[in-house]
C-alpha positions as CSV (number, residue, x, y, z in Angstrom):
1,X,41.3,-104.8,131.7
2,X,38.2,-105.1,130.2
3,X,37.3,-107.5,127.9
4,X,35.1,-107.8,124.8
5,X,32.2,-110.3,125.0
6,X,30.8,-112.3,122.5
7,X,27.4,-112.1,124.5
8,X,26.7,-108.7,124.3
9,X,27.8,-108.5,120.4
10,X,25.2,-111.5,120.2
11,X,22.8,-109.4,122.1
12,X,22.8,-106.5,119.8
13,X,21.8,-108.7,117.0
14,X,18.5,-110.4,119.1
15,X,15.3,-109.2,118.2
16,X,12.2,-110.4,120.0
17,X,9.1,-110.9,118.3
18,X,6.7,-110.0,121.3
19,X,5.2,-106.9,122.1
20,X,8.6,-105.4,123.8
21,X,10.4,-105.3,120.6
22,X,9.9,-101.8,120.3
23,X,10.6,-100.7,124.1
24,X,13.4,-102.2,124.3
25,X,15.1,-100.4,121.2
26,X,14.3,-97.7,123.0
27,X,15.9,-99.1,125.9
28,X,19.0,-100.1,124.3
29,X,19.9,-97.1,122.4
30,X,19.2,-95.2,125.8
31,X,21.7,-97.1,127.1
32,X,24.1,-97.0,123.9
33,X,23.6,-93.7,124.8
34,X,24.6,-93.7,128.1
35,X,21.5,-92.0,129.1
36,X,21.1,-94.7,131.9
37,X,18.0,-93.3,134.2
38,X,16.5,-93.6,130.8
39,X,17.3,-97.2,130.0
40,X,16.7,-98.3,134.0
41,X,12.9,-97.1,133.2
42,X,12.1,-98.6,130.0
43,X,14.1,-101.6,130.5
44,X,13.4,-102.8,133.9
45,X,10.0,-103.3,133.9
46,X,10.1,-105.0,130.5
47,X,12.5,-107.2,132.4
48,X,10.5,-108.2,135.2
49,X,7.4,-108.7,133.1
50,X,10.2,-111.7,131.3
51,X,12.0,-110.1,128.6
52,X,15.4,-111.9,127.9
53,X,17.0,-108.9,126.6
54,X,15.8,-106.2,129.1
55,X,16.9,-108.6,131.7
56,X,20.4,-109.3,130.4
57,X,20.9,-105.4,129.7
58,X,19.7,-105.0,133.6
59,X,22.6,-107.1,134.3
60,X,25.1,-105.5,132.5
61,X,23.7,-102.2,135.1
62,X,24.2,-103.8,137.8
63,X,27.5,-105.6,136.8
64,X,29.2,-102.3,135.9
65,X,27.8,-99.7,138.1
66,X,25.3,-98.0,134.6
67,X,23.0,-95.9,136.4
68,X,22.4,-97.6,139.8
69,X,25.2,-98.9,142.5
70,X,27.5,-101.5,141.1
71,X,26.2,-104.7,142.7
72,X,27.3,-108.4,141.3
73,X,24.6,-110.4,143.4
74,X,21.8,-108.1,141.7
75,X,23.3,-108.6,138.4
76,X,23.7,-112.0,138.7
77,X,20.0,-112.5,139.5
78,X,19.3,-111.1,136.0
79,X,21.9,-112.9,134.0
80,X,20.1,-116.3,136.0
81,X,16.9,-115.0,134.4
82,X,17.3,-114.7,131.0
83,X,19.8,-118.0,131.5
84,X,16.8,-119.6,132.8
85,X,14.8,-118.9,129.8
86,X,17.2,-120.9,127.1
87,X,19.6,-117.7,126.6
88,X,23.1,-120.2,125.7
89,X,25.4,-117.6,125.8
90,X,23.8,-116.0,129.0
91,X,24.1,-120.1,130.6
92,X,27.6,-120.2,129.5
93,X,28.8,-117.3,131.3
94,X,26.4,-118.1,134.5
95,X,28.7,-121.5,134.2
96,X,32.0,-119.2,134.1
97,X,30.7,-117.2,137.4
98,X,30.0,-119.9,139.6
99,X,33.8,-121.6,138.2
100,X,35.9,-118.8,139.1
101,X,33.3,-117.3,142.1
102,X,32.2,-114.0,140.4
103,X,29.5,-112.7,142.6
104,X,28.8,-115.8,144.1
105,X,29.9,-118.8,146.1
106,X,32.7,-121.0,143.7
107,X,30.4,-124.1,142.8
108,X,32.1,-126.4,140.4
109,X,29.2,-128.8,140.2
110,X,27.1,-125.7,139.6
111,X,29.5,-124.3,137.0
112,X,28.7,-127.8,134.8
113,X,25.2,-127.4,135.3
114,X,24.9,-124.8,133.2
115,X,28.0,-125.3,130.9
116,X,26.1,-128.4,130.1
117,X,22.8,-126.8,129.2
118,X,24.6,-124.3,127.0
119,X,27.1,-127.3,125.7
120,X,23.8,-128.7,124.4
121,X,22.7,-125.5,122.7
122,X,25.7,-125.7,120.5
123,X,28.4,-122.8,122.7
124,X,32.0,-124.6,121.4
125,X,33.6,-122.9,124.5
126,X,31.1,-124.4,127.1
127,X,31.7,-128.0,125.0
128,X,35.0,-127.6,125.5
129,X,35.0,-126.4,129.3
130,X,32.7,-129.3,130.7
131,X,34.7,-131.5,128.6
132,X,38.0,-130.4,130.6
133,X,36.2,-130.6,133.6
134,X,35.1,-134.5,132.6
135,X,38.6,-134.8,131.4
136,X,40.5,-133.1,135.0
137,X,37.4,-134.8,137.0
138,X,36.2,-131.6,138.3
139,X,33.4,-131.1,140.0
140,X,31.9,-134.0,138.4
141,X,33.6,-137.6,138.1
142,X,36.4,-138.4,135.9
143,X,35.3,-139.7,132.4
144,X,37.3,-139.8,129.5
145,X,34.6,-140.8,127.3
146,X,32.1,-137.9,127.9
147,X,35.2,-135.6,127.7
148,X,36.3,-136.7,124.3
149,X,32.5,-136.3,123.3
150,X,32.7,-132.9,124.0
151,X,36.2,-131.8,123.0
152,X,35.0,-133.4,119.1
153,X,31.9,-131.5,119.5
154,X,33.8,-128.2,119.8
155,X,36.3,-129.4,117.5
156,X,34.0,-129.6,114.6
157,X,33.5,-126.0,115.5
158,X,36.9,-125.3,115.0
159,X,37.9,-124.5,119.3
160,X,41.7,-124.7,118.8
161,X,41.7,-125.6,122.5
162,X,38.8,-128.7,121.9
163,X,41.4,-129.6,118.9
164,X,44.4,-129.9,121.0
165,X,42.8,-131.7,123.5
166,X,41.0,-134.6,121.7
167,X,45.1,-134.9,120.1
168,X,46.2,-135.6,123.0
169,X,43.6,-137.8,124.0
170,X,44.1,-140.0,120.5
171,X,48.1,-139.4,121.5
172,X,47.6,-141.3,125.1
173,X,44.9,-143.5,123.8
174,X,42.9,-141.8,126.3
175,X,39.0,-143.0,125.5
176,X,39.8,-143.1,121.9
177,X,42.1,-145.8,120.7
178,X,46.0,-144.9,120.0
179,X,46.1,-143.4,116.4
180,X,49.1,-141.0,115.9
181,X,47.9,-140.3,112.5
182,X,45.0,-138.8,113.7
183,X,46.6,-136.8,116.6
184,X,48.4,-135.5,113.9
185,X,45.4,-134.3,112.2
186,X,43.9,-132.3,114.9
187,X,47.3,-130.9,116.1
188,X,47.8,-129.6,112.7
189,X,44.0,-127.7,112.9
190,X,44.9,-126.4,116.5
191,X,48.5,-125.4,115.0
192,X,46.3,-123.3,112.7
193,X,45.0,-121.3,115.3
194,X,48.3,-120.4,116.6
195,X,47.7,-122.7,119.6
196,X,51.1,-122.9,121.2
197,X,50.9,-126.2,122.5
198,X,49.8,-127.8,119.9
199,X,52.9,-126.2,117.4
200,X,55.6,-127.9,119.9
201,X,53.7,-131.5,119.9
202,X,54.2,-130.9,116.0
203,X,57.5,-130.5,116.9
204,X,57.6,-133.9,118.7
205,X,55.9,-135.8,116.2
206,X,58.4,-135.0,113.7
207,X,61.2,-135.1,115.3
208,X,60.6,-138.9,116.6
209,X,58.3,-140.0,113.9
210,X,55.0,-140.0,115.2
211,X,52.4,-141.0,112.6
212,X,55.0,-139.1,109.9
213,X,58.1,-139.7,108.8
214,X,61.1,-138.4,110.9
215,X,62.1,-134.8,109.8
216,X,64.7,-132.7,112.4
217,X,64.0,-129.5,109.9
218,X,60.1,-129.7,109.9
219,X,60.6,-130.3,113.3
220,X,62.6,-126.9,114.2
221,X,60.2,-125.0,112.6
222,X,57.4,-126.7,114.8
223,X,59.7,-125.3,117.7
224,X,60.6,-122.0,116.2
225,X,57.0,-120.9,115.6
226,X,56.0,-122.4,119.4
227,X,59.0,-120.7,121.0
228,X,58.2,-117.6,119.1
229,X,55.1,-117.5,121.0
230,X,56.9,-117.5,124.3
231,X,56.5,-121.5,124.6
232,X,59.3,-122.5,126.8
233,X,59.5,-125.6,126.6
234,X,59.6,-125.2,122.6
235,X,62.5,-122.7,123.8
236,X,64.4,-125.2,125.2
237,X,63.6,-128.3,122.1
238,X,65.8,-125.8,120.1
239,X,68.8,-125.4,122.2
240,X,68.6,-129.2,122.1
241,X,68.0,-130.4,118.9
242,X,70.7,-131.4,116.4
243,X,72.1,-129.4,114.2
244,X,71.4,-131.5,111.5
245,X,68.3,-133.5,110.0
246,X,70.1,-136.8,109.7
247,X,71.5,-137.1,113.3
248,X,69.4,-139.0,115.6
249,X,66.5,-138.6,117.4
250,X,66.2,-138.6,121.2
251,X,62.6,-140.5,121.4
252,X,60.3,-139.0,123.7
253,X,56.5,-139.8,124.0
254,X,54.5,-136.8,122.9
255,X,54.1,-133.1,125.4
256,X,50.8,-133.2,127.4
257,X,51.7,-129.5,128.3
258,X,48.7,-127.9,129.5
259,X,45.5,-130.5,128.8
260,X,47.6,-133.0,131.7
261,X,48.0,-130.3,134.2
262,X,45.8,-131.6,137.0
263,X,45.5,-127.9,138.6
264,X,42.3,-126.0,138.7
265,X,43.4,-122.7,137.1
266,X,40.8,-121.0,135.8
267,X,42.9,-118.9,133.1
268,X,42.7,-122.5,131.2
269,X,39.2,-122.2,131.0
270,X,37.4,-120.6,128.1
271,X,35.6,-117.0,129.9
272,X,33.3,-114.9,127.6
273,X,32.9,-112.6,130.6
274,X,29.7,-110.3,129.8
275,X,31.3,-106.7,128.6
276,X,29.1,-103.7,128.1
277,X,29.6,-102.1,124.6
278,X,32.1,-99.4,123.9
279,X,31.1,-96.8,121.4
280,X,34.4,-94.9,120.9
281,X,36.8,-96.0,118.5
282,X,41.0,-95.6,119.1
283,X,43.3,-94.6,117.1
284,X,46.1,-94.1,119.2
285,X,49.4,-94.7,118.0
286,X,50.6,-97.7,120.4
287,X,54.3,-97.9,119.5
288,X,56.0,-96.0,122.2
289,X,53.7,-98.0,124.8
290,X,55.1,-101.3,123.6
291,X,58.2,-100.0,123.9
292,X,57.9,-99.6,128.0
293,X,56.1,-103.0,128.4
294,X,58.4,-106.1,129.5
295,X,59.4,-108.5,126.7
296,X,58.0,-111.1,128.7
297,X,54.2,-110.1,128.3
298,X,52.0,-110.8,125.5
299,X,49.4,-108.6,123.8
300,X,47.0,-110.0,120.7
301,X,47.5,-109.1,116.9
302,X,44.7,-108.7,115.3
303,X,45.8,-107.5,111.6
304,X,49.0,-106.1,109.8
305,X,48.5,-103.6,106.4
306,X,51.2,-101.7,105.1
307,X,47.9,-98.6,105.2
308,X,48.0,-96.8,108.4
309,X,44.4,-95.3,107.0
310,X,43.5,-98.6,106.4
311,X,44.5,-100.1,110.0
312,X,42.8,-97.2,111.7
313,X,39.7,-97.7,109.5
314,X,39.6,-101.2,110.7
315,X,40.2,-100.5,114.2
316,X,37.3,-98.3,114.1
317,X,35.1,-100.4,112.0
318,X,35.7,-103.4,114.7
319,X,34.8,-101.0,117.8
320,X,37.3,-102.0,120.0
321,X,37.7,-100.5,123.7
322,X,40.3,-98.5,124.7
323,X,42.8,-101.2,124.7
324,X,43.2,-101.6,121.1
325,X,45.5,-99.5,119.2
326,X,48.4,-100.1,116.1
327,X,52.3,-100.0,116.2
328,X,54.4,-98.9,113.4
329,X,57.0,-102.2,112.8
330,X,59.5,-102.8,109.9
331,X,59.4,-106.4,108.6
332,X,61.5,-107.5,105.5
333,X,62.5,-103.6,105.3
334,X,58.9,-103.2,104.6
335,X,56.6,-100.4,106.8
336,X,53.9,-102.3,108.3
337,X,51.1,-101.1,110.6
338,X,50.0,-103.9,112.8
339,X,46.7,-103.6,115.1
340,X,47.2,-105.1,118.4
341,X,44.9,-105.6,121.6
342,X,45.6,-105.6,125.4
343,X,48.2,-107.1,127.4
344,X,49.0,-110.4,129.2
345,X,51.5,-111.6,131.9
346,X,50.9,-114.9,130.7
347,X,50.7,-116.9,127.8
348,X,47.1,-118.9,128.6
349,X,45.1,-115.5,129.6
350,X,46.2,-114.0,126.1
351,X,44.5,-117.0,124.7
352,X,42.1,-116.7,126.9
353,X,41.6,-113.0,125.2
354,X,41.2,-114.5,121.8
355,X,38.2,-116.6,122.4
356,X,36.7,-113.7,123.4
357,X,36.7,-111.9,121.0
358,X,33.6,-111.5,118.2
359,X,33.7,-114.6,116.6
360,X,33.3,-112.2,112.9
361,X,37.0,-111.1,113.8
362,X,38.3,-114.4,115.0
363,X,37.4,-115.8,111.6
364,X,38.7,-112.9,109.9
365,X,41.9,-111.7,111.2
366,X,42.8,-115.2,113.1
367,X,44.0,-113.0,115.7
368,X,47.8,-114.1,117.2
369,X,49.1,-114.0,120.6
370,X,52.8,-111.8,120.4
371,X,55.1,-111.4,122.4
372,X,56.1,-108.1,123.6
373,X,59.8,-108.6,123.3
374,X,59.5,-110.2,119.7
375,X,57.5,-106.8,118.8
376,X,59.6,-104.6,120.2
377,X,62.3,-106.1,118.3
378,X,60.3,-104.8,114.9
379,X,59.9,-101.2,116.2
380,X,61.4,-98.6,113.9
């Protein structure tokens, strides 16, 4: 599946100031076009003689096969140049290449060379990726300090990840001293953002009465809305909580969940993987397909109107690929057309999805990670 990319939106937005402007809008809508042997001759000169954009357009050639043979090492050398010349977003995904091995030899030291020069430019998901790396000790030493650094650097940015991991870290006492009150805080801002994890430590905290006052309800509904996300382990607090709000409380120290998981899989990792741009708009109907998905996979929701013309307006006002659509679902007796995007075998790479999406329709839509089954449940 393809993927949108923040970087390309970002690059349609650039304009350069030197004596290529023009070219390369000629360049770009050539390839907008999809007249590529046009695009290859305005823009790869440009992009030798140092242009940023020419070069990370190149890329984007070479990376999907646009007019010339699909080749990642000749892409990559492209994406390195404009990376080299202060492009963040470019460094960033450099970073996520050398990470998971994506047309070159997996480098983890080299993956937080360049997360840390785009960290420094300000990229909340490159903050938050060197910080689990500092945090995990990969690649680089262990050090809890740097990482908590980084994770409240993305936090202030509002990374629902970044939030959830500097709770845990004032949960443990982990660099920052012991405060529940303020893992509380920054659970409750990563609960926000429909981070799953951070929903079932809610949970915990109210059920045993960390930094608030013990409450079995709140506490259920901390579970409920984790476990409706496909959060087992929120699936399992419910089976065993009591039935009522005065029994007692089982005390358990707070869920690590994903930020103590020592592994090195990469899905954990925020990826803004460099997308070309999609023109077309969709307005399939995506109701029947949900219906022959398993109820354990996840897909994204990205808005809910009771308007179909409104949904399909938005759909196509967003420019979404191919794998965005709407489903027709009843809630409250009510006729509700819900756009929805992709699908996920796993929890993680649907969250994964959602940071890489435009950041305008992240902070417009908050888009929510479903599962299938749950959906399918709401089908007419």
């Amino acid at each position: 599946m393809i993927r949108l990319s923040k970087l390309f939106f970002c690059l349609l937005l650039l304009f350069s100031s030197s004596i290529y402007a023009t070219s390369y809008e000629e360049g770009k809508q050539a390839y907008l076009s999809q007249d590529y042997e046009r695009a290859l001759e305005i823009l790869k000169p440009l992009a030798e003689e140092g242009n940023s954009q020419a070069q990370i357009t190149l890329g984007l050639m070479y990376d999907y096969g646009h007019g010339v043979e699909k080749n990642s090492s000749e892409s990559i050398k492209w994406y390195r140049m404009a990376a080299e010349q202060g492009v963040p977003l470019v460094q960033h995904d450099i970073g996520v290449k050398y990470f998971q091995g994506q047309g070159v030899e997996q480098n983890y030291a080299e993956a937080a060379k360049w997360w840390e020069m785009s960290a420094n430019a300000g990229i909340a998901d490159s903050q938050f990726n060197l910080g689990l790396m500092y945090y995990r000790g990969i690649g680089i030493p262990k050090d809890y300090v740097k990482a908590a650094e980084l994770f409240d650097a993305a936090s202030l940015q509002g990374h629902g990840n970044a939030q959830y991991s500097l709770a845990v870290m004032y949960a443990f006492g982990q660099s920052k001293e012991k405060n529940y009150a303020t893992a509380l805080k920054w659970f409750n801002k990563a609960a926000e953002q429909n981070v799953a994890q951070a929903q079932f430590n809610l949970g915990v905290f109210h059920e045993n009465g960390y930094g608030v006052s013990k409450d079995i309800d709140k506490a259920r509904e901390w579970y409920q809305i984790a476990a409706d996300q496909g959060l087992q382990e929120a699936v399992e607090k419910l089976r065993a909580l009591p039935a009522h709000k005065t029994a007692a409380a089982t005390k358990t120290e707070p869920s690590v969940s994903m930020i103590e998981n020592t592994t090195t899989d990469t899905t954990e990792f925020a990826s803004t993987k460099i997308s070309p741009p999609n023109t077309s708009a969709n307005e399939l109907d995506l109701s029947d397909w949900l219906r022959q998905q398993a109820p354990d996979n996840y897909t994204l929701q990205l808005a809910s109107v009771i308007s179909k013309k409104d949904i399909i307006n938005y759909i196509k006002s967003s420019k979404f690929d191919s794998n965005a659509g709407y489903i027709e679902v009843i809630v409250n007796d009510i006729t509700r057309y819900t756009a929805v995007y992709g699908l996920y075998t796993t929890y993680q790479d649907a969250e994964l999805a959602v940071s890489e999406l435009p950041l305008a329709i992240q902070q417009s839509t908050k888009p929510w990670v479903r599962n299938t089954g749950i959906l399918q449940g709401l089908l007419p």
